[in-house]
C-alpha positions in Angstrom: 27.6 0.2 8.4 24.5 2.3 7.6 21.8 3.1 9.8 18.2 1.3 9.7 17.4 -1.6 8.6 19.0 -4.5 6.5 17.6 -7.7 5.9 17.9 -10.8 3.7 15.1 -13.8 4.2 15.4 -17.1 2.2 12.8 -19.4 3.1 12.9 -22.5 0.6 9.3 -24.0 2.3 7.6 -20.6 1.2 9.9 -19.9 -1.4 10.5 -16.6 -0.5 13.8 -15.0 -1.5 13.7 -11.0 -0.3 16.2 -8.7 0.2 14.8 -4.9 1.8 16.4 -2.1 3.1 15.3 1.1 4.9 17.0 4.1 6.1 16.9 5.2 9.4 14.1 7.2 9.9 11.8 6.3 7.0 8.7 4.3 6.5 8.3 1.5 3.6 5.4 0.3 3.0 5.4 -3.4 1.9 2.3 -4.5 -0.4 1.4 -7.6 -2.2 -1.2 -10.1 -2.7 -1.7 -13.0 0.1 0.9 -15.1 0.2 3.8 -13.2 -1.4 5.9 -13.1 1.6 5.3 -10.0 3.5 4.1 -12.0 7.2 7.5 -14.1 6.5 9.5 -10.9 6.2 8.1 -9.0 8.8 8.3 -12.2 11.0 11.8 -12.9 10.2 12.4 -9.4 11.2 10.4 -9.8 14.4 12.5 -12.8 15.4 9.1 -15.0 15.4 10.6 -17.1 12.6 13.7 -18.8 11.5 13.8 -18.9 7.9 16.3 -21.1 5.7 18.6 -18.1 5.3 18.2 -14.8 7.2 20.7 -12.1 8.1 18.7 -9.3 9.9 21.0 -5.7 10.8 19.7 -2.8 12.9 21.3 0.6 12.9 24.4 -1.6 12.1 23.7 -4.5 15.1 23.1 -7.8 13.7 20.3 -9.4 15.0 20.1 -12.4 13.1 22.6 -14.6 10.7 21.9 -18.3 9.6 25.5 -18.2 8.6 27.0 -17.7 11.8 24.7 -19.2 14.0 23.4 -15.1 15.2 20.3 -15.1 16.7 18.9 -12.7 19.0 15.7 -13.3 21.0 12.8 -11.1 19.7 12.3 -9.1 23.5 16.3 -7.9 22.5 15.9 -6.8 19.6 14.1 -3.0 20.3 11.4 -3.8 17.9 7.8 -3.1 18.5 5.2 -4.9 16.5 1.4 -3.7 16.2 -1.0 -6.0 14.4 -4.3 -5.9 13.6 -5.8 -7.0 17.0 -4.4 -5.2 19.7 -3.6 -8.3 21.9 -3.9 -5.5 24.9 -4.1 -7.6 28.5 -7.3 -7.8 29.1 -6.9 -8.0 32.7 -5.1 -4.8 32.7 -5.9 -1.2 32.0 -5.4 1.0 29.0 -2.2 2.7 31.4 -0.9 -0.5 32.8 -0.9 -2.1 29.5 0.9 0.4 28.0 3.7 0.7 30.8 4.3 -3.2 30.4 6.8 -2.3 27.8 9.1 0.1 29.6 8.5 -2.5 33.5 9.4 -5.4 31.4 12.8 -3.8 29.9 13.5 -2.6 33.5 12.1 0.4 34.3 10.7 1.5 37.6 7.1 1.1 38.2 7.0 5.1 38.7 8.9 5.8 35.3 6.8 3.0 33.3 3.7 4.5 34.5 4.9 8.6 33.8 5.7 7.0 30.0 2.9 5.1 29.9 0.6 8.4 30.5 2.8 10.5 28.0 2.1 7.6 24.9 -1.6 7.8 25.8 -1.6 11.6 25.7 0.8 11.2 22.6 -2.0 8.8 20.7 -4.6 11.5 21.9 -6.5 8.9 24.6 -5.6 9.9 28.1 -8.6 9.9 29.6 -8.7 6.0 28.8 -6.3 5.6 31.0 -7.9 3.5 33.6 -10.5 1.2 31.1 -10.1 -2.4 30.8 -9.9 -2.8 27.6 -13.4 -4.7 27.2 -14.7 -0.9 27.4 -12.6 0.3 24.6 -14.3 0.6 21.0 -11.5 -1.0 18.3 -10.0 2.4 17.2 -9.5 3.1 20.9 -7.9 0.0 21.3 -5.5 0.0 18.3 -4.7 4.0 19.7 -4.0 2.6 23.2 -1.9 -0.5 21.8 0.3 2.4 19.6 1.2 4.1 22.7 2.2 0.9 23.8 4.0 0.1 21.0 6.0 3.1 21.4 6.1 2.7 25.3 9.3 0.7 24.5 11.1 2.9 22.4 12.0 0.5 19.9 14.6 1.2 17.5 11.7 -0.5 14.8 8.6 -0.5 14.4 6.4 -3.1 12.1 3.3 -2.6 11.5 0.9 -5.5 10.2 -2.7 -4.1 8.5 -2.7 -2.1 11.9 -5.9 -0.7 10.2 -7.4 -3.6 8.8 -10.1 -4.5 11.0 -11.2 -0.8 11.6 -14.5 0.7 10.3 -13.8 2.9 7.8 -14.9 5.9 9.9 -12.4 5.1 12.3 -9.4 4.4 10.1 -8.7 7.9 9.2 -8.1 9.2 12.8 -5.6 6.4 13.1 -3.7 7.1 9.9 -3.6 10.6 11.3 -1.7 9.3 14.5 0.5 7.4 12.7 1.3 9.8 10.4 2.2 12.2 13.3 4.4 9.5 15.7 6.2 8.0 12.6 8.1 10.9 11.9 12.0 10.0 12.0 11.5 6.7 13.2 12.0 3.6 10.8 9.0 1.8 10.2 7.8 -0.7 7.9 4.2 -1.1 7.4 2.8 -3.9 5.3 -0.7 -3.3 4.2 -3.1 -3.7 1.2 -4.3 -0.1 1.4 -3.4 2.4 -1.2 -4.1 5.3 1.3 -1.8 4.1 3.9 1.1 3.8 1.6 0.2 7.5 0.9 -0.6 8.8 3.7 2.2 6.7 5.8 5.4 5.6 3.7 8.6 7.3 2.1 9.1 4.4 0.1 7.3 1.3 -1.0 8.1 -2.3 -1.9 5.9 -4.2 -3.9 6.3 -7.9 -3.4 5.0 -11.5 -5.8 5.8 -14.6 -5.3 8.1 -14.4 -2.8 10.0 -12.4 -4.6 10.3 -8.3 -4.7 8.9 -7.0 -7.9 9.3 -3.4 -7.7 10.7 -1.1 -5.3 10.9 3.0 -4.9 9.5 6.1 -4.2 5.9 6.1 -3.0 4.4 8.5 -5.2 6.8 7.1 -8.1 5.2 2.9 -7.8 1.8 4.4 -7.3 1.8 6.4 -10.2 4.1 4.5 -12.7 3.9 1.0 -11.8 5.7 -1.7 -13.1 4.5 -4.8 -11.7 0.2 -6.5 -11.7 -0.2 -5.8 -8.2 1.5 -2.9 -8.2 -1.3 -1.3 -11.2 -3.9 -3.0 -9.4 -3.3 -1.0 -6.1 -3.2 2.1 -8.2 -6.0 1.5 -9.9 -4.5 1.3 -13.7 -4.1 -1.3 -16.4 -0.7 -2.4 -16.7 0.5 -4.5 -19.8 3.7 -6.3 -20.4 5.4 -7.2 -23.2 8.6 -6.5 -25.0 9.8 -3.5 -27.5 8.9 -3.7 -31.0 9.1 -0.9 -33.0 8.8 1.6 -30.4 5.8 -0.1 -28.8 5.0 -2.7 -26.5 4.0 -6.2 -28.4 2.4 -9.0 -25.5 2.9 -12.6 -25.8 -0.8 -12.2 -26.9 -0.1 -10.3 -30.1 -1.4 -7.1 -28.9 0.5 -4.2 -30.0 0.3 -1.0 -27.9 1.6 2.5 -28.7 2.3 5.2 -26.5 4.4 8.1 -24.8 8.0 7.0 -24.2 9.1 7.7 -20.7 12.8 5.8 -20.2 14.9 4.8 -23.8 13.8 1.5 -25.0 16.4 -1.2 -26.2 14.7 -3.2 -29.4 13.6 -6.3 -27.4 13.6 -4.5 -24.0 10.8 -5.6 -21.6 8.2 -3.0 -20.8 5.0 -2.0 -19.4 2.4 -0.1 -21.4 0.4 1.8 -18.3 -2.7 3.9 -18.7 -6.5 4.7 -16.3 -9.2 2.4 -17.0 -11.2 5.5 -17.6 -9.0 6.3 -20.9 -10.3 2.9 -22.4 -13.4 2.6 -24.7 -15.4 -0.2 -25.0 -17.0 -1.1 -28.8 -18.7 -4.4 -30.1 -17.6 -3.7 -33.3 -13.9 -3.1 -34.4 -13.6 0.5 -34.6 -12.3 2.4 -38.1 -10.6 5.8 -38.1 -6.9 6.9 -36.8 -5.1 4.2 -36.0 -5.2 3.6 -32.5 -4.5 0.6 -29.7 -7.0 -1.8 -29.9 -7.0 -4.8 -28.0 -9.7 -7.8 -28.4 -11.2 -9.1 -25.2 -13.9 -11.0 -23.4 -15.6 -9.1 -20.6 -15.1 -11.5 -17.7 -17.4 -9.3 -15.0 -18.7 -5.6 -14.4 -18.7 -3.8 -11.6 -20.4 -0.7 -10.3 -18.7 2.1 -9.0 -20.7 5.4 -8.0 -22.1 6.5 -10.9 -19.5 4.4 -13.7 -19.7 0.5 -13.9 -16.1 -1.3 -14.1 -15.8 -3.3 -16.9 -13.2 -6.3 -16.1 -12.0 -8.4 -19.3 -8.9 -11.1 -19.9 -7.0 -8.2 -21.0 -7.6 -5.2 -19.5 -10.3 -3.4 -17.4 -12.7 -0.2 -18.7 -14.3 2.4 -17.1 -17.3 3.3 -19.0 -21.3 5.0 -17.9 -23.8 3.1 -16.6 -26.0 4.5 -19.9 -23.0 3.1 -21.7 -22.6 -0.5 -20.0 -26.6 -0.6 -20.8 -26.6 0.1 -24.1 -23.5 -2.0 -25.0 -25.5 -4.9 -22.8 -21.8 -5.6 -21.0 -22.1 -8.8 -19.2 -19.7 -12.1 -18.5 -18.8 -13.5 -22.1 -19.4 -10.5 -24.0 -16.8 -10.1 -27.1 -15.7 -6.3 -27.2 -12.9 -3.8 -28.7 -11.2 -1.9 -26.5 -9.2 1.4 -27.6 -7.0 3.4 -26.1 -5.6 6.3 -27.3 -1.5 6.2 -27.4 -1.1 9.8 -25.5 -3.2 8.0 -22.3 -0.1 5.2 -22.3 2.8 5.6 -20.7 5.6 3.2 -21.9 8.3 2.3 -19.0 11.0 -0.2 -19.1 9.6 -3.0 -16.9 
């Protein structure tokens, strides 16, 4: 049996059918819209939830199996989950909170409170050791709540939008920690942030209803996706269709040519994948080379620094504010959009 993590969850209320697996000593990052499935993944997991079907193996000890009636409580399992709030004992100190973990799995009071002051110093806080944690900011919360997470030693570690409800000036030095107490352990962090998957995971899973709609390297989903969400965290159009001719024909009718990554079966599904900021936006149907050009309604704009997003029923634009003037871009407005086929990348989908 391998080591790191296996797991299977079928939940038929929440239709959710996933299957995920990570190698000891790596992080995935799990991302998907609300609702997809990740909380009932990492619950599962967690042993917070009993889905329909769920068979849960850690570094080759089963944890959990509908089918034979395996269940083990969550405080067995050596996993560590760290949220979005801290949940930190109010009553109790930074150092005391932190050296719960190690007292409650039985460790002496003097050995949970020599591992509770080696986490702080890990997460770069020991001098809150003795704050309540009413006088910690939220990043020095979430730092002292790592420490505890790790207090425990846990074979696993799940981490829930740990930065979600930090200011954004705070966020980085977290991502920093994690990035250094992560190393070699196995991790899954679900999150809506392209720069935690980044920053953070070996490998990411990309999951839609319910269901897991691409999986790989990190570097690979984010920069050739192949599912909606997965563009839409990258920041790229992504179309679907199937093969005709060498190009990629939607259910829509739009045709789209482009650079051939993978060999394409006649009738193959594919994605056609390209930057927002390769498309140009016309009222009028543009003459020339032949080109891709799709017709679309602008649906809203957006701006963005010093370029204004342009969001249609097809695919987004990033043009100039002088540009979205002059063109008068607004909700309703009929336009042309062209790409050229050496900005698309074709993969099979």
């Amino acid at each position: 049996m391998s080591a790191g993590l296996e797991v299977h969850v079928r939940s038929l209320e929440r239709d959710v059918d996933l299957t995920v697996r990570v190698p000891a000593g790596e992080t995935l990052a799990v991302m998907g819209p609300n609702g997809a499935g990740k909380s009932t993944l990492l619950s599962a997991v967690a042993g917070t939830l009993r889905p329909d079907e769920t068979t849960v193996r850690l570094d080759g000890r089963l944890l959990a199996d509908t089918s034979s009636g395996t269940w083990v409580p969550p405080h067995r399992r050596g996993v560590a989950l760290l949220a979005q709030d801290p949940l930190l004992f109010p009553h109790l100190d930074a150092r005391d909170n932190v050296a719960f973990g190690p007292r409650s799995t039985g460790a002496s009071r003097a050995a949970s409170r020599s591992a509770a002051e080696h986490w702080l110093t890990a997460a770069g806080v020991p001098e809150l050791a003795h704050r309540k944690p009413a006088a910690l900011s939220g990043g020095q919360a979430q730092r002292v709540a790592v420490a505890r997470a790790l207090a425990t030693e846990p074979r696993l570690l799940l981490l829930d939008e740990p930065m979600a409800a930090l200011d954004v000036t705070v966020a980085p030095t977290l991502r920093r920690l994690l990035r250094e107490v992560l190393v070699e352990r196995t991790t899954v962090l679900v999150t809506h942030d392209v720069l935690d998957a980044l920053a953070l995971a070996d490998r990411v899973v990309v999951v839609q209803d319910g269901r897991v709609a691409e999986a790989g390297p990190t570097h690979e989903v984010l920069s050739r996706p192949r599912s909606t969400f997965g563009a839409q965290v990258a920041g790229l159009d992504l179309v679907r269709g199937v093969v005709r001719d060498g190009r990629v024909q939607t259910e829509a009718g739009h045709v789209l040519s482009g650079v051939v990554q993978e060999p394409l079966a006649e009738g193959a599904e594919a994605v056609a994948v390209f930057s927002p900021s390769a498309v140009a936006v016309h009222l009028d149907p543009p003459g020339g080379s032949p080109r891709n050009v799709l017709s679309a309604i602008v649906t809203h704009v957006e701006a963005q620094g010093d370029r204004v997003r342009v969001r249609t029923d097809v695919i987004d634009a990033d043009v100039t504010l002088a540009a979205a003037a002059e063109l008068d871009l607004g909700p309703g407005r009929h336009v042309h959009l062209v790409v050229k086929a050496t900005e698309v990348a074709v993969h099979p989908a």
